[in-house]
C-alpha positions as CSV (number, residue, x, y, z in Angstrom):
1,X,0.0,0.0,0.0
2,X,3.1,2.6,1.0
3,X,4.7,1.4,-2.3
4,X,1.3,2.4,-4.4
5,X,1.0,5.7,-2.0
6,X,4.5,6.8,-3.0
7,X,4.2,6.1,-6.8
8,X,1.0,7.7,-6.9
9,X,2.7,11.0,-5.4
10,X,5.5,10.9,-7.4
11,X,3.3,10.9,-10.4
12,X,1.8,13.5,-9.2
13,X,4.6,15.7,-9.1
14,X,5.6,15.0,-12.2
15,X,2.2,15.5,-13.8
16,X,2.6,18.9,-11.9
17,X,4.9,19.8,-15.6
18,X,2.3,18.7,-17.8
19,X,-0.7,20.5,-16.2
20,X,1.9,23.9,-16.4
21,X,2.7,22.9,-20.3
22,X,6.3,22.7,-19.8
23,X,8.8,21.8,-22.8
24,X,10.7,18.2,-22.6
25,X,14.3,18.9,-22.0
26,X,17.5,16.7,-22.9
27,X,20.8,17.1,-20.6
28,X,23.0,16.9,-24.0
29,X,21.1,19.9,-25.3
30,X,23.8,21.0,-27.6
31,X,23.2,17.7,-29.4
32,X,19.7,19.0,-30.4
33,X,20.5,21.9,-31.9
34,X,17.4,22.6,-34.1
35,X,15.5,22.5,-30.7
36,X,17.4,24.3,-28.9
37,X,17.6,27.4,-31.6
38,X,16.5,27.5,-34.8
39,X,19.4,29.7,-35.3
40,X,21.3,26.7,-35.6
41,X,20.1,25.4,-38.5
42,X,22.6,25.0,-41.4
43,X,25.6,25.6,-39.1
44,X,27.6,23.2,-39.1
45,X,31.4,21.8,-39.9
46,X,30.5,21.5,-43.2
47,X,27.6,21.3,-45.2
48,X,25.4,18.9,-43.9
49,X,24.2,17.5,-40.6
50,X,22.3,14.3,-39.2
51,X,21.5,13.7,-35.5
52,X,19.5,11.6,-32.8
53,X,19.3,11.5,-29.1
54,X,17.3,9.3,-26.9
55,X,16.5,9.9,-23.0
56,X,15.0,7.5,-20.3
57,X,13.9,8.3,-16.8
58,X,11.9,7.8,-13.4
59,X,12.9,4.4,-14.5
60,X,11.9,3.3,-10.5
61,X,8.4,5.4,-10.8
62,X,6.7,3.1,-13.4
63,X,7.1,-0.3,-14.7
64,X,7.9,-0.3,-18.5
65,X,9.8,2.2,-18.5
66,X,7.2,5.0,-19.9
67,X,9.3,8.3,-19.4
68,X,10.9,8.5,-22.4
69,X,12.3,11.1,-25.4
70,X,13.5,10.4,-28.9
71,X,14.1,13.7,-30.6
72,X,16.7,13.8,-34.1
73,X,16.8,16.3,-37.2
74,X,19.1,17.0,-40.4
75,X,20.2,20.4,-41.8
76,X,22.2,21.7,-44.4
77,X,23.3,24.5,-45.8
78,X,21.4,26.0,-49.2
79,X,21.6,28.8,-51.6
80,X,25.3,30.2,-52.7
81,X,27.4,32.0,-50.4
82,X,27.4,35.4,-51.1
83,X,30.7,37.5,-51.9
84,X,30.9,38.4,-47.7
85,X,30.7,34.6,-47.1
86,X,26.9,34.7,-45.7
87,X,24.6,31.9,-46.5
88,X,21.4,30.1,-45.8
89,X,20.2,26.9,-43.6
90,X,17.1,24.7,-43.5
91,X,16.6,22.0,-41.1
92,X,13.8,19.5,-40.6
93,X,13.4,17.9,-36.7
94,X,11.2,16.1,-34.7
95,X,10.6,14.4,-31.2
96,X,8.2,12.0,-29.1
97,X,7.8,12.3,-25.4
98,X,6.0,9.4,-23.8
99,X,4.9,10.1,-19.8
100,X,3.7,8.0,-17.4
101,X,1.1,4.9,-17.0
102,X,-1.2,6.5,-19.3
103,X,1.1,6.9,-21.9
104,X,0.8,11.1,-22.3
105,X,2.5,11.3,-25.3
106,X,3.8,14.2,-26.9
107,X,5.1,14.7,-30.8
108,X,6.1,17.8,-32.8
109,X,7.6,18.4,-36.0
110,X,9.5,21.3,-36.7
111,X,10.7,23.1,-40.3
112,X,13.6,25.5,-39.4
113,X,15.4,28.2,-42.0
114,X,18.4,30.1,-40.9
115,X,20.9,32.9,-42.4
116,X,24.1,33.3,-41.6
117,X,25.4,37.0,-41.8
118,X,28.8,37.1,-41.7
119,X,30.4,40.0,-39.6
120,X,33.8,40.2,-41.3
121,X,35.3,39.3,-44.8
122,X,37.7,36.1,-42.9
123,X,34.3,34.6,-42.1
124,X,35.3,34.9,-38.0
125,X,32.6,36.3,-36.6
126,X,28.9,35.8,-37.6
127,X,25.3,36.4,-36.5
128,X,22.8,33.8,-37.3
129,X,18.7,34.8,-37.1
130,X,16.1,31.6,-37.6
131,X,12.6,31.0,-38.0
132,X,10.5,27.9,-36.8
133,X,7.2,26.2,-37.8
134,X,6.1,23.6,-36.4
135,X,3.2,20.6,-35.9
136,X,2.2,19.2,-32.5
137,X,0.3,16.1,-31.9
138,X,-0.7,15.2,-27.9
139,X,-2.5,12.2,-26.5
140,X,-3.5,9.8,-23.6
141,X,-4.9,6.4,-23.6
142,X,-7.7,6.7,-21.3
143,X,-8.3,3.0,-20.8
144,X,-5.0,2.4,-18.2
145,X,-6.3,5.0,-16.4
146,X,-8.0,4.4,-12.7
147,X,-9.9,6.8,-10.4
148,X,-10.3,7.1,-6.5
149,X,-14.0,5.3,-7.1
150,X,-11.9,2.1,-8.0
151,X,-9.7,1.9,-4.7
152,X,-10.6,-0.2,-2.4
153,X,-9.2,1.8,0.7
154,X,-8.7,-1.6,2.8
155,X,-6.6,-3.2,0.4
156,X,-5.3,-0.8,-2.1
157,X,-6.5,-2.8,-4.8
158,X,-8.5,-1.6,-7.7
159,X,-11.9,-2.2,-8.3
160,X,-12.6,-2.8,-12.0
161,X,-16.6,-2.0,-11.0
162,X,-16.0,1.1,-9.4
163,X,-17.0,4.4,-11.1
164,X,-14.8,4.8,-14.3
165,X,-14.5,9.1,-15.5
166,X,-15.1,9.9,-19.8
167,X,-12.8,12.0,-21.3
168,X,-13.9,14.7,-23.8
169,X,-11.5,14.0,-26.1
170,X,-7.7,12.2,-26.0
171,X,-6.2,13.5,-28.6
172,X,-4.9,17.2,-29.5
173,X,-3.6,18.9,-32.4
174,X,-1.7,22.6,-32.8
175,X,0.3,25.0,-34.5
176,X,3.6,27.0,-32.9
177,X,6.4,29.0,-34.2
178,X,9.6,30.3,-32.6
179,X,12.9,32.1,-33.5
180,X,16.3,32.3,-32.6
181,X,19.4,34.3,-32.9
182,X,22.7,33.7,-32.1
183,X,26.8,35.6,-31.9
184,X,29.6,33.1,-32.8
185,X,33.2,34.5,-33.6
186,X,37.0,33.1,-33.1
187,X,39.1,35.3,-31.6
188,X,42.9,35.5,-30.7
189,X,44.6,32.7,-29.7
190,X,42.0,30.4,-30.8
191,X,39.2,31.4,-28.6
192,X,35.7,30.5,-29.9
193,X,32.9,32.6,-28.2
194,X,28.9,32.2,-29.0
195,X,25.6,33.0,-27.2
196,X,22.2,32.7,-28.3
197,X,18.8,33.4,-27.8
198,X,15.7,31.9,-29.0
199,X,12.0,32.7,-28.0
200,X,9.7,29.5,-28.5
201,X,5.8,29.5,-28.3
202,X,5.5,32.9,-29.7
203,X,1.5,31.8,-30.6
204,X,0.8,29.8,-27.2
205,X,-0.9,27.2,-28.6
206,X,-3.8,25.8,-27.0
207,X,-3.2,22.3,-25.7
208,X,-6.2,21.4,-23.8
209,X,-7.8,17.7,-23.7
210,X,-11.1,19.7,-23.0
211,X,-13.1,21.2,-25.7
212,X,-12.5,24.8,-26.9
213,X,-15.4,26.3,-24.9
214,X,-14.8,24.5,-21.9
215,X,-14.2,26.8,-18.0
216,X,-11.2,27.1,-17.9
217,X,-9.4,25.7,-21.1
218,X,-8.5,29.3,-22.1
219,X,-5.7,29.2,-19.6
220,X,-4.8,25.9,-20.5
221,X,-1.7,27.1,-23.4
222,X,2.1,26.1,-24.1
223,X,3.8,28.8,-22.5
224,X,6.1,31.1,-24.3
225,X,9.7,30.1,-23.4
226,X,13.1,32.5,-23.8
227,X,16.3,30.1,-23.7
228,X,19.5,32.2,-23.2
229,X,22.7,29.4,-23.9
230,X,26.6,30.4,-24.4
231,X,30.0,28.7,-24.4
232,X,33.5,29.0,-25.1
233,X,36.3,26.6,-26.7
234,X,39.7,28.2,-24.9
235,X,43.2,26.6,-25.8
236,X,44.9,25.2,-23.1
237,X,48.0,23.1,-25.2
238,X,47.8,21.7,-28.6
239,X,45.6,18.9,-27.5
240,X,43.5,20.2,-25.3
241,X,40.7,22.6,-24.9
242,X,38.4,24.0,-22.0
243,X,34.7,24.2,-23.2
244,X,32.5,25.9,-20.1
245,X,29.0,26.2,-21.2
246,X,25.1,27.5,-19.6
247,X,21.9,27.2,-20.3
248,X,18.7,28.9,-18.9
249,X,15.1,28.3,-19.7
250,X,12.2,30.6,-18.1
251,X,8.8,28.7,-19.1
252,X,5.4,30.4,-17.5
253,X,6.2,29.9,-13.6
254,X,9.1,27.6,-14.1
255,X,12.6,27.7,-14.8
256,X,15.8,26.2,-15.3
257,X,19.9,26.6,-15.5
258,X,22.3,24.2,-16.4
259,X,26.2,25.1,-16.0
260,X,28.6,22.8,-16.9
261,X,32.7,22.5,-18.6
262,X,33.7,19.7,-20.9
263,X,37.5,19.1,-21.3
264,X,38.0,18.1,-25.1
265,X,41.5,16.2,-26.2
266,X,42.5,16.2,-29.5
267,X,44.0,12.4,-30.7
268,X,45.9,11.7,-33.9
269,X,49.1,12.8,-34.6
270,X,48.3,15.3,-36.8
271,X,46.1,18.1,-34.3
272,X,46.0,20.9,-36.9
273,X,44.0,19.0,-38.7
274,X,42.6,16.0,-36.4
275,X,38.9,15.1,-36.7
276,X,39.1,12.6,-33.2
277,X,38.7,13.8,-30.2
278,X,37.7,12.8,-26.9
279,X,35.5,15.0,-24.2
280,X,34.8,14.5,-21.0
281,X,32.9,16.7,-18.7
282,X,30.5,17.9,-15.2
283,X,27.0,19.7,-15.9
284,X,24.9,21.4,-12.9
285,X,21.0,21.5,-13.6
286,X,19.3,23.8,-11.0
287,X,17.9,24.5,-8.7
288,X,18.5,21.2,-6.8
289,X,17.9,18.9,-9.7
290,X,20.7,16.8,-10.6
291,X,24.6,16.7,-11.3
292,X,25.4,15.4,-14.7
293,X,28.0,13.2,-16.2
294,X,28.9,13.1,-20.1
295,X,31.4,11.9,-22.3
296,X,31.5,12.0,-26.5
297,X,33.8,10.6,-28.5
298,X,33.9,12.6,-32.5
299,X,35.5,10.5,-35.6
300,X,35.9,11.3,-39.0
301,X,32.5,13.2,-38.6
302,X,30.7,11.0,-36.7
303,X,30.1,12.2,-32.9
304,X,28.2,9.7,-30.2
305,X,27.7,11.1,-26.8
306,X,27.0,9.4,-23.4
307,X,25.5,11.4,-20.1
308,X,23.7,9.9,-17.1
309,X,21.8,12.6,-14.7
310,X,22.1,11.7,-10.9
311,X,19.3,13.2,-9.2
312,X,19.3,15.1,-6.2
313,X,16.1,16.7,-5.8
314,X,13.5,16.2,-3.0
315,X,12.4,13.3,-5.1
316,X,15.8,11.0,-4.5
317,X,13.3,8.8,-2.5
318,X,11.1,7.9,-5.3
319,X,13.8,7.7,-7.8
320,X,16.2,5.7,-5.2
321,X,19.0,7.4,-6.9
322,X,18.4,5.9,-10.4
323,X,19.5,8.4,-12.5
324,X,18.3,9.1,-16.5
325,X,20.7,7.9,-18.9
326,X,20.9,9.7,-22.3
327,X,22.6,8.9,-25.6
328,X,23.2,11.2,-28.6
329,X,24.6,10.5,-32.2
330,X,26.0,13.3,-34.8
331,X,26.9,12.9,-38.5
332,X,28.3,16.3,-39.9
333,X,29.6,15.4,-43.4
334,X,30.2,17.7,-46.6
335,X,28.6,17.7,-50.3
336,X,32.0,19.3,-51.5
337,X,35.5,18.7,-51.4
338,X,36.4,22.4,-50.1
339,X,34.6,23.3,-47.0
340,X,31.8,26.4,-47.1
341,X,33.2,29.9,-45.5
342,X,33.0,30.6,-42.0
343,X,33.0,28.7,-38.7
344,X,31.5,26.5,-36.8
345,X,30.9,26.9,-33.0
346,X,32.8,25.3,-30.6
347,X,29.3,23.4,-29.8
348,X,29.7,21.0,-32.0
């Protein structure tokens, strides 16, 4: 009966997200990049870029383990690059959510274009401005849920006769749009500086279950979200580099910062011109919420990326200190043989 008490309160408080139409969140975030800021989209190392990340979580909370994210995307660079080195990006990404014994289930599919301005004729500094349109798709299966009519208090069992709620509808469709900008430039020595900023939900769509009409389903929208995120690549040898990075989200009521460093070592023989590299590093997510571990290892293009978020929230009892492992894979490749103009940031 304790057991069923403290999964039912821990659902709860997670469920607390949903009801405040919160955004799904991934701990590798640069690894998402046409999610993150559609400012992102045709900037890559080269011309072209595949990607895919998976998350699982609140693996102790519920059996089958039903907290889960896939999210991936491709970009690539379009148009010709102008005399000043500027050009264009387009990007196509996607994710599912799936939450909880009832499987909530959230999917969206996202169009992104991007231009590149850049700031100088050496193609060192740049300022990149997107736009994003997208399709959302929310639902619940209404049959796996139970109600407090079908507990029997003695026992803690369920009652299949008891009293069994309807549901207006279970499934919910919506528009949204967002856009980004973002700052990159290399500097002396090396250094590689960018910041960004990208204001998603600018429509709050509606998102209600309940029909349009309904008390109350006015207030029921996505939130508009700002996401501020910056980093730096600074030299520290040949080999290897010091990569601090943060993140903040404001969402509605809620909010979130993630601070972090990656240490990045260059292997091969050859570092001016090495494509292997290992990285290492420590993330922070506030306020309270857990301490992340990542590695990625990049080769010949290909980048595949390994975190594991320990939590230490108020909610390390229900979780019993099983953490939410994450994988990511990257393909940047190119349609030439000599690489576009510009830079990439020290994100990727």
């Amino acid at each position: 009966m304790m057991n069923r008490l403290r999964i039912t309160a821990i659902t709860l408080l997670l469920s607390i997200g949903i009801v405040k139409a919160q955004d799904i969140h991934f701990s590798q975030y640069n690894a998402s990049p046409l999610m993150l800021n559609p400012a992102l989209a045709g900037m890559n190392a080269c011309d072209y870029r595949v990607y895919a990340n998976f998350r699982m979580q609140w693996m102790t909370v519920s059996t089958g383990n039903t907290y889960r994210t896939v999210a991936g995307g491709a970009d690539m660079t379009v148009g010709k690059v102008t005399k000043y080195n500027s050009f264009a990006g387009l990007g196509l990404s996607f994710f599912t959510d799936q939450a909880g014994d009832l499987n909530f289930s959230t999917n969206k599919v996202d169009l992104s274009f991007a231009y590149h301005f850049m700031l100088n004729r050496r193609g060192t500094q740049q300022i990149s401005t997107g736009i994003q349109g997208s399709f959302g798709y929310r639902s619940i299966n209404a049959s796996k849920a139970t109600f407090d009519s079908q507990y029997n208090p003695t026992t803690g069992l369920v009652d299949p006769g008891g009293t069994i709620e309807s549901f207006d509808r279970t499934r919910v469709m919506y528009g949204d749009a967002s856009f980004g900008v973002l700052y990159s430039g290399i500097f002396k020595n090396d250094l590689n500086f960018y910041m960004g900023v990208a204001m998603s939900h600018l429509n709050q769509p509606k998102i209600s279950f309940r029909p349009s009409g309904t008390e109350g389903t006015s207030q029921e929208r996505l939130y508009f979200k700002t996401t501020i995120h910056s980093g730096l690549s600074i030299p520290a040898g040949k080999r290897l580099f010091i990569m601090p990075h943060a993140m903040a989200l404001v969402q509605g009521p809620s909010y979130e910062f993630n601070v972090g460093c990656n240490f990045k070592t260059l292997l091969g023989s050859n570092t001016a011109t090495s494509k292997t590299a290992l990285h290492l590093g420590l993330q922070y997510r506030g306020l309270l919420d857990a301490v992340i571990l990542n590695a990625r290892v990049d080769y010949k293009g290909f980048s595949a990326g390994l975190s594991y978020d320990i939590n230490v929230s108020k909610l390390t009892p229900a979780s019993q200190t099983v953490g939410a492992p994450e994988i990511s894979l990257m393909y940047q490749g190119c349609f030439r043989k000599k690489a576009r103009p510009g830079h990439c940031p020290a994100m990727f």
